[in-house]
C-alpha positions as CSV (number, residue, x, y, z in Angstrom):
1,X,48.5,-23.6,163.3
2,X,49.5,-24.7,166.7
3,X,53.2,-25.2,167.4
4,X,54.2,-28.7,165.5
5,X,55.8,-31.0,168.8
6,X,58.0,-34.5,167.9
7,X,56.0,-36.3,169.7
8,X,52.3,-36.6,167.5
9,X,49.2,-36.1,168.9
10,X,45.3,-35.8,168.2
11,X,44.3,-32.0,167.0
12,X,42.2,-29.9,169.9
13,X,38.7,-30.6,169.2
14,X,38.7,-26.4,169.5
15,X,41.2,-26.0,167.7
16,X,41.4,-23.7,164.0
17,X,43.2,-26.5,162.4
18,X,40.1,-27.4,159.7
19,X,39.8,-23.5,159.5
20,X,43.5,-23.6,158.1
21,X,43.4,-26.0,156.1
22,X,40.6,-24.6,154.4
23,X,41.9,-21.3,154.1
24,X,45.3,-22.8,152.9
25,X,42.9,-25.1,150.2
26,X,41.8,-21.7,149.3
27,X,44.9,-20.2,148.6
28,X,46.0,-23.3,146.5
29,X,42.9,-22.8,144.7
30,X,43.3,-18.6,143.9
31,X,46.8,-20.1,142.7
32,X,45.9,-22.3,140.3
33,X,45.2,-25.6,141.7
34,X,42.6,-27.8,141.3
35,X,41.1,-28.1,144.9
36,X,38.0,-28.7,145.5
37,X,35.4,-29.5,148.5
38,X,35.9,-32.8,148.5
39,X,39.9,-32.4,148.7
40,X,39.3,-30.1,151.3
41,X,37.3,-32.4,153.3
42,X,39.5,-35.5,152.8
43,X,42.7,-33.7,153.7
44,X,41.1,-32.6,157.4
45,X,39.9,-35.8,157.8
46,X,43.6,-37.2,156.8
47,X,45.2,-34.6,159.4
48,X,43.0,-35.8,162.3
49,X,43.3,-39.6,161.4
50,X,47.0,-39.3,160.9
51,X,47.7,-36.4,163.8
52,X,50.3,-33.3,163.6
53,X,53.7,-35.2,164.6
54,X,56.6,-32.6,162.6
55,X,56.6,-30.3,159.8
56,X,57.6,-33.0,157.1
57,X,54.9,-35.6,158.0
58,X,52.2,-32.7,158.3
59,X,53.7,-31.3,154.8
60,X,53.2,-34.7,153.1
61,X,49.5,-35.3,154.5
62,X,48.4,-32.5,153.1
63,X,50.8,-33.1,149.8
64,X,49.2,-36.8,149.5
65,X,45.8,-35.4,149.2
66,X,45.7,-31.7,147.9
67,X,48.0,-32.6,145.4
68,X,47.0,-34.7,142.3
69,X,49.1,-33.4,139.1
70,X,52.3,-33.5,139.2
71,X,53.0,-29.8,138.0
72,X,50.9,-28.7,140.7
73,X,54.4,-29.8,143.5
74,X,56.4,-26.4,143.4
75,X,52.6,-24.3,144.1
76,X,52.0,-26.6,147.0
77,X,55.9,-26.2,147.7
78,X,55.5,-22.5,147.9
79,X,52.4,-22.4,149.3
80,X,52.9,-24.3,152.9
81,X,56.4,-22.8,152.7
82,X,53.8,-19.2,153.0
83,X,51.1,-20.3,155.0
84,X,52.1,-22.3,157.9
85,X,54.1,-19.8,160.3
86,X,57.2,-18.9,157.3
87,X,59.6,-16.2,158.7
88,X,59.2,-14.7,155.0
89,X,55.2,-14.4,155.2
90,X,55.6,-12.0,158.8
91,X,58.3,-9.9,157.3
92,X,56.0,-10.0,153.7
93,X,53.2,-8.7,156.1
94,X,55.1,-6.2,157.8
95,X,56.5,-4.8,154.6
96,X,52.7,-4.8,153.4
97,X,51.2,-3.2,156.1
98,X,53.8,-0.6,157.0
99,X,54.5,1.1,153.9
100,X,56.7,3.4,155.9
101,X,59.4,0.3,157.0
102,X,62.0,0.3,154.1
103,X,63.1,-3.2,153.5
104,X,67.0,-3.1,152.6
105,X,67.4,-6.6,152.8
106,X,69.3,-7.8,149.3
107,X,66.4,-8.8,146.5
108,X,66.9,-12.7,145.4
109,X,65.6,-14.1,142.4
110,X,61.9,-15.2,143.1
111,X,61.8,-19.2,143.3
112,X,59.5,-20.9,140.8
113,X,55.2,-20.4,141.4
114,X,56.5,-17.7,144.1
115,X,54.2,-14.8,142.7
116,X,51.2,-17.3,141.8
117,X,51.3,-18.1,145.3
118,X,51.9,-14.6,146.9
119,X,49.3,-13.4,144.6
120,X,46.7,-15.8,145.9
121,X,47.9,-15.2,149.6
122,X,47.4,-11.3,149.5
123,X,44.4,-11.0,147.5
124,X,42.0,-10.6,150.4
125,X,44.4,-7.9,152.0
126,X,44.7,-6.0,148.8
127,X,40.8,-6.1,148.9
128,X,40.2,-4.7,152.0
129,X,42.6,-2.0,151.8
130,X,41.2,1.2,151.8
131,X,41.4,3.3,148.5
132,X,44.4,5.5,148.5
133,X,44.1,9.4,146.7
134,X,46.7,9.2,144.6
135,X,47.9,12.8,142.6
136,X,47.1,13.0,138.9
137,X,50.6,12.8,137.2
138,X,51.2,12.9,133.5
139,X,54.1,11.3,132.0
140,X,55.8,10.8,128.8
141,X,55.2,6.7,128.2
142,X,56.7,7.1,124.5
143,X,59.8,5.6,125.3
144,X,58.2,3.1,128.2
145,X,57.3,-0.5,128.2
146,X,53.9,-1.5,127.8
147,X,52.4,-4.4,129.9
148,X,52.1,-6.8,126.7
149,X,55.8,-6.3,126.0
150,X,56.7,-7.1,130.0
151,X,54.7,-10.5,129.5
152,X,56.4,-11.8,126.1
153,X,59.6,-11.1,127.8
154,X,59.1,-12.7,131.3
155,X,59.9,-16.0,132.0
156,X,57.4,-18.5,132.5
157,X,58.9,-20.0,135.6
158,X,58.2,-16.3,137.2
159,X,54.7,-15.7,135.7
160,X,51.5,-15.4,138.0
161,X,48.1,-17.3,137.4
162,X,47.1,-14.5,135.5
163,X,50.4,-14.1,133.4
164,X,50.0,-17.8,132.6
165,X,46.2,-17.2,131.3
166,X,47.1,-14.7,129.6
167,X,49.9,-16.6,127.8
168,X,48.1,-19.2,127.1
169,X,45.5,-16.8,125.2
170,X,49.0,-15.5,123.7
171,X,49.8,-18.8,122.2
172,X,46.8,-20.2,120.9
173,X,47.2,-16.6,119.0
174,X,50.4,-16.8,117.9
175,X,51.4,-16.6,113.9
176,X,52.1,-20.0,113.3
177,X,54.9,-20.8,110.6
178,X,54.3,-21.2,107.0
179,X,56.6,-23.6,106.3
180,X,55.9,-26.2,103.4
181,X,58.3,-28.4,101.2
182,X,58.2,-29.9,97.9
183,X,56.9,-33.6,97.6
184,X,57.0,-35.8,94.4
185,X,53.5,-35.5,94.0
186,X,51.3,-33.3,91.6
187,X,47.9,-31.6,92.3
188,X,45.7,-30.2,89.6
189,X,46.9,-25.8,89.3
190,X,44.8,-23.9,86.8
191,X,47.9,-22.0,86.9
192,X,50.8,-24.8,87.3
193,X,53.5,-24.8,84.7
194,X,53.1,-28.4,83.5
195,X,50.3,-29.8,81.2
196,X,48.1,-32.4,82.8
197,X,47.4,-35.0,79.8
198,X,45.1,-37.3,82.3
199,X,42.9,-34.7,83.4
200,X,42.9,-33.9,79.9
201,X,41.4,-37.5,78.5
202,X,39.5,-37.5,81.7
203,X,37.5,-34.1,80.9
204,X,37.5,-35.3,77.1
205,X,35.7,-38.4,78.0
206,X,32.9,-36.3,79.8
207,X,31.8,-34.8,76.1
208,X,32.8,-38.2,73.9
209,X,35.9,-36.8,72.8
210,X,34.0,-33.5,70.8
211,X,35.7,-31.0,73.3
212,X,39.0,-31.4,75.1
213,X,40.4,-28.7,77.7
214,X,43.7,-27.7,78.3
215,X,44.7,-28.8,82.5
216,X,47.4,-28.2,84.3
217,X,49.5,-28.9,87.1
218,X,52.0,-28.4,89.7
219,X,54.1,-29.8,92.2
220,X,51.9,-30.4,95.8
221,X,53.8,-28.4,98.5
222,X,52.6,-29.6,102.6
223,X,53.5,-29.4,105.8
224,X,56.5,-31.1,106.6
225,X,56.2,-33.2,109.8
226,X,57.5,-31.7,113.5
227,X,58.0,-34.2,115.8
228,X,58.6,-32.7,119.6
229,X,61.0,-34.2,122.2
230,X,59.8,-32.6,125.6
231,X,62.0,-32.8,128.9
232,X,59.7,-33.4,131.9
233,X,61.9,-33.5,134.3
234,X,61.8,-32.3,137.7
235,X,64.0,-29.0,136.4
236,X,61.9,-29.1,132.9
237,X,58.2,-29.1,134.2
238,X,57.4,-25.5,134.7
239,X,58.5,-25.0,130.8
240,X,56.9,-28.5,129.4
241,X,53.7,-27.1,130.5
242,X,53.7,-24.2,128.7
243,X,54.7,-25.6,125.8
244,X,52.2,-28.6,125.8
245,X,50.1,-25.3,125.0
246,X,52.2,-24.4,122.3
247,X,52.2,-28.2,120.6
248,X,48.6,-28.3,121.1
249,X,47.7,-25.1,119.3
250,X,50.6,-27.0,116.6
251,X,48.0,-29.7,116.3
252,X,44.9,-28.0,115.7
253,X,46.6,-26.0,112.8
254,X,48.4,-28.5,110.8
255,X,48.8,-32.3,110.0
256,X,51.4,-34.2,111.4
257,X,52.3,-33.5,114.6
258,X,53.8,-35.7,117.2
259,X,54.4,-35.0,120.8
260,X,56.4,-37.2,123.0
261,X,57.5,-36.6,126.6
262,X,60.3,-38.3,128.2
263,X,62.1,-38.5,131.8
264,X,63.0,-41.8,132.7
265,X,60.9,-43.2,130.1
266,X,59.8,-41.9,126.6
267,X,55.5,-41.4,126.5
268,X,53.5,-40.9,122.9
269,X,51.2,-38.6,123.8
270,X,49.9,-37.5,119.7
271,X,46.2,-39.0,120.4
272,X,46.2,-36.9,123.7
273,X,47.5,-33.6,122.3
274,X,44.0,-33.8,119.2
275,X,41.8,-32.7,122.3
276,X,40.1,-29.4,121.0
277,X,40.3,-27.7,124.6
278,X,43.9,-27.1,125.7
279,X,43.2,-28.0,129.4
280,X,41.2,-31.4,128.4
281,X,44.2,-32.5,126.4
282,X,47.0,-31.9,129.4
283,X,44.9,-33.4,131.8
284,X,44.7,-36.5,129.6
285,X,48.6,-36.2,129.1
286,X,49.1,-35.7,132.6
287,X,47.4,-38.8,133.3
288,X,49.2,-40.9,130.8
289,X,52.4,-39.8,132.0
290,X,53.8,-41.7,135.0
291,X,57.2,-40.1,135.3
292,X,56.3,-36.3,135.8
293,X,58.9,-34.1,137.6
294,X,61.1,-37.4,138.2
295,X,64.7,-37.4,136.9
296,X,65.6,-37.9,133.2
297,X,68.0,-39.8,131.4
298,X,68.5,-38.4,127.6
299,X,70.6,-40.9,126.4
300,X,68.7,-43.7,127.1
301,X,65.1,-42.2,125.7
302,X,66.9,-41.5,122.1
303,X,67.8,-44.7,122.2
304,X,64.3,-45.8,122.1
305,X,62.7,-42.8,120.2
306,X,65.3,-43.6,117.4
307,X,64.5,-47.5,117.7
308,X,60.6,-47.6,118.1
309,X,59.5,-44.6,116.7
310,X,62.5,-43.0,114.2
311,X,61.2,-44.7,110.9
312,X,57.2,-44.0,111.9
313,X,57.5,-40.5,112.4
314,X,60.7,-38.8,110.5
315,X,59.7,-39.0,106.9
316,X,58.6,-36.3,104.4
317,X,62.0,-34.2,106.1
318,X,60.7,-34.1,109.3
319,X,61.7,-30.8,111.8
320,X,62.6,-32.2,115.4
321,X,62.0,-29.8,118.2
322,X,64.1,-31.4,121.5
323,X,63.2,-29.2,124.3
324,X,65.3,-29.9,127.3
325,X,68.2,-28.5,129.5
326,X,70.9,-31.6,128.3
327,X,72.2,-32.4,132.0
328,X,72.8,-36.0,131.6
329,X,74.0,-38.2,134.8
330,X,73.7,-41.2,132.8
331,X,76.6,-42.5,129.7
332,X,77.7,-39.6,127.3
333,X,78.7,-41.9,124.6
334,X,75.4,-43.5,124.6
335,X,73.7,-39.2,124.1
336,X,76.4,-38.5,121.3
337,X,75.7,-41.7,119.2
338,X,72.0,-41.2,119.7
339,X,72.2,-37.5,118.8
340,X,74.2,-38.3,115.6
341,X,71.9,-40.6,114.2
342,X,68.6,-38.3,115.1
343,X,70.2,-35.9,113.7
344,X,71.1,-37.5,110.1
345,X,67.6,-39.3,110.3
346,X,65.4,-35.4,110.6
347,X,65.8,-32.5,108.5
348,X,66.2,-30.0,111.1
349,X,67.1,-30.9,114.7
350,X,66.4,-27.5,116.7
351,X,67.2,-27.5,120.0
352,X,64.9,-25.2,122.8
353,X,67.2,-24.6,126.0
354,X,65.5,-22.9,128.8
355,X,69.1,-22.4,130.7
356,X,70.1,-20.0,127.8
357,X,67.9,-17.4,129.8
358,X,71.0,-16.8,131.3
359,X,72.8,-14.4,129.8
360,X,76.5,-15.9,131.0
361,X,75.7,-19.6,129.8
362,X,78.5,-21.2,128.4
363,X,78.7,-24.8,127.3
364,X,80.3,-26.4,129.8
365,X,77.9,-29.5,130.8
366,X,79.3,-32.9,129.7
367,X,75.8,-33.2,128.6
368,X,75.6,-30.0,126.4
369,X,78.7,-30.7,124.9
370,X,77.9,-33.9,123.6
371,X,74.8,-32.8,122.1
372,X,75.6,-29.0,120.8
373,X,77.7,-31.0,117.5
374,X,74.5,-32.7,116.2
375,X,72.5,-29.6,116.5
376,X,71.2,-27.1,113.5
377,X,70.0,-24.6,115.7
378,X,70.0,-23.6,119.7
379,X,67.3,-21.7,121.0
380,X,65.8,-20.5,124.3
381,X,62.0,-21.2,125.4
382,X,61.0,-19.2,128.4
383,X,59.2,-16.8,127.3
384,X,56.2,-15.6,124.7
385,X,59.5,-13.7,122.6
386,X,61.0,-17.0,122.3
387,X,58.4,-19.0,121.0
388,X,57.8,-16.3,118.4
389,X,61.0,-16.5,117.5
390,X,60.9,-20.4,117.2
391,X,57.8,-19.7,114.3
392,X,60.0,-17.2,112.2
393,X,62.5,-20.0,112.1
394,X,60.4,-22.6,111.1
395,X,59.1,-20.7,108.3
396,X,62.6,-19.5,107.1
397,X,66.3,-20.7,107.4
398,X,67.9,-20.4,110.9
399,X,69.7,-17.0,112.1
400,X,73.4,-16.9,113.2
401,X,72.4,-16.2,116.5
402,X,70.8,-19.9,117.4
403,X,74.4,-20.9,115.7
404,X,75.0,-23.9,118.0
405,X,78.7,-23.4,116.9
406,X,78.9,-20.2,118.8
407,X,78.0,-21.5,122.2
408,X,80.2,-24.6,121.6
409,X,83.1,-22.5,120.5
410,X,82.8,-20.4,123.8
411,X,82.8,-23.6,126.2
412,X,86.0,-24.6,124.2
413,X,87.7,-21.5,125.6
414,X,86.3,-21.9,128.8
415,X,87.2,-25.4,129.2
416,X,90.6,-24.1,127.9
């Protein structure tokens, strides 16, 4: 792209700017956008009606047009970040095409959708690299790492387009939890330890009374309900996606599951989630949802969960799972009373935490604090391992490690 000038002005009518832009629609594509032709032709059209004045209006253009879910705003980010004359794209290049150049600048941790991007970027020069000879060398991989056991443990935030496809394959193939409960209710058992004297008369009446059967019965065990709180957040949205997959493959496999989303406002999204194709049913939620990667006040969507929805939803010991990271801005008092009265109104209240990928977090957050007493059970949810981990608890009784005690006991000491 031509040098970007303050002052804005009409694109050359030789220019490569529509060459660009399609390549850069390209790359968003190969990434996992949803960019089509028609995208492509409108954001030109935008450019030239609008003209290249600096970075930020050019950046927003293209944002306005190419962009049209919300998750899709840290690949864009990334992307124009790449494509449009970065400092780190020459110095990737350089590194990529002189294998000779040792780069001894200090690694950083990637930023989110970086290797989705980079990926996408670099396909075409991986392509037409020539094949390399490479020396047949046999080694010892007994005690190695295979590629499925690199995915379960890499976070999501850091996963390519591929990665993600293949997680998603991952989770709709996940063990889900066996977990039933006892209800007050009876269902006829061959085998069940009590005599059934209804079905008895009932079978008797069948042959006038001449022949009457022993029935039995026993006590009808279901699915308790899971209700899901989901963070969607600007901080949240690379993990709510993820495990909108997760819920979904919830909701094909058992009764009684409802999914609700909240940032600055709290969204039912149950009917959207009983899509049979995964992608069908986030594109519907994604369009019901007006407050995507926005900010997120806790406190305040309890208070209306545990108002509108608390008596609807939390019967039959309901499990709550309340995915977020629990950095409130907005009143504390308001978060603890709300938390308390979730948390005597659900049978289990387990709480997913992607910031406990960390390995030094500590509970330090006004936010975590208030929340951590009202909890049974705080677990991460950034990778494959964890979600695993989230079916063996539901099917049996919590470990010590997602103790929330322990993490609350160790901000005491740091506050200390």
């Amino acid at each position: 792209m031509d040098e970007i000038v303050s002052k804005p002005r009409r694109a050359a009518p030789d220019g490569r700017i529509a060459d660009n832009i399609v390549y850069f629609a390209r790359a968003l594509r190969k990434a996992g956008m949803r960019v089509g032709p028609a995208a492509v032709k409108d954001a030109i059209e935008a450019v030239l009606a609008a003209g290249i004045g600096t970075r930020d209006d050019f950046y927003w253009t293209l944002h306005a047009v190419l962009v049209t879910r919300h998750e899709d705003h840290a690949v864009f980010d990334e992307a124009f970040r790449l494509f449009w004359k970065s400092r780190e794209l020459v110095e990737k290049m350089l590194a990529m095409f002189s294998p000779q150049a040792v780069d001894r600048r200090e690694k950083e941790k990637p930023r989110t959708a970086e290797s989705r991007v980079a990926d996408a970027m670099f396909e075409g020069h991986e392509k037409n690299r020539p094949p390399q000879e490479v020396p047949e060398v046999e080694v010892d991989a007994r005690l190695t790492a295979s590629a499925r056991e690199i995915l379960r443990g890499k976070d999501f935030s850091q996963m390519t387009a591929k990665e993600l496809a293949e997680a998603k394959r991952a989770i709709a193939d996940l063990r889900l939890p066996f977990d039933r409960v006892r209800t007050r209710r009876w269902r006829a058992d061959p085998r069940g330890s009590r005599s059934d004297p209804r079905a008895m008369l009932r079978s008797g009446l069948r042959t006038g009374g001449e022949l009457i059967l022993p029935k039995f019965r026993s006590v009808r065990e279901v699915h308790p309900p899971l209700v899901a709180l989901t963070d969607i957040s600007g901080s949240m949205s690379q993990y709510t996606r993820i495990f909108l997959h997760f819920l979904h493959a919830l909701t094909e496999k058992r009764r009684q599951v409802h999914s609700f989303v909240f940032g600055t406002r709290l969204t039912n999204l149950t009917r959207q989630m009983r899509h049979r194709d995964p992608d069908e049913a986030l594109a519907d939620c994604a369009v019901a949802v007006q407050d995507w990667s926005g900010g997120t006040r806790i406190g305040h969507t309890l208070y209306e969960f545990n108002r509108l929805w608390s008596r609807r939803v939390l019967g039959q010991g309901a499990i709550v799972l309340l995915i977020t990271d629990g950095l409130e801005r907005d009143d504390i008092e308001l978060l603890e009373r709300e938390m308390e009265r979730l948390h005597k109104s659900c049978r289990r209240l387990i709480w997913l935490n992607p910031l406990l990928r960390f390995d030094g977090f500590e509970a330090r957050a006004r936010g975590v604090r208030a929340m951590l007493p009202n909890v049974d059970e705080f677990r991460a949810v950034h990778t494959l391992n964890a979600l695993e981990d989230l079916c063996a608890s539901l099917a049996a009784h919590g470990s010590r490690a997602a103790d929330p005690r322990r993490y609350l006991d160790l901000g005491n000491r740091a506050a200390a």
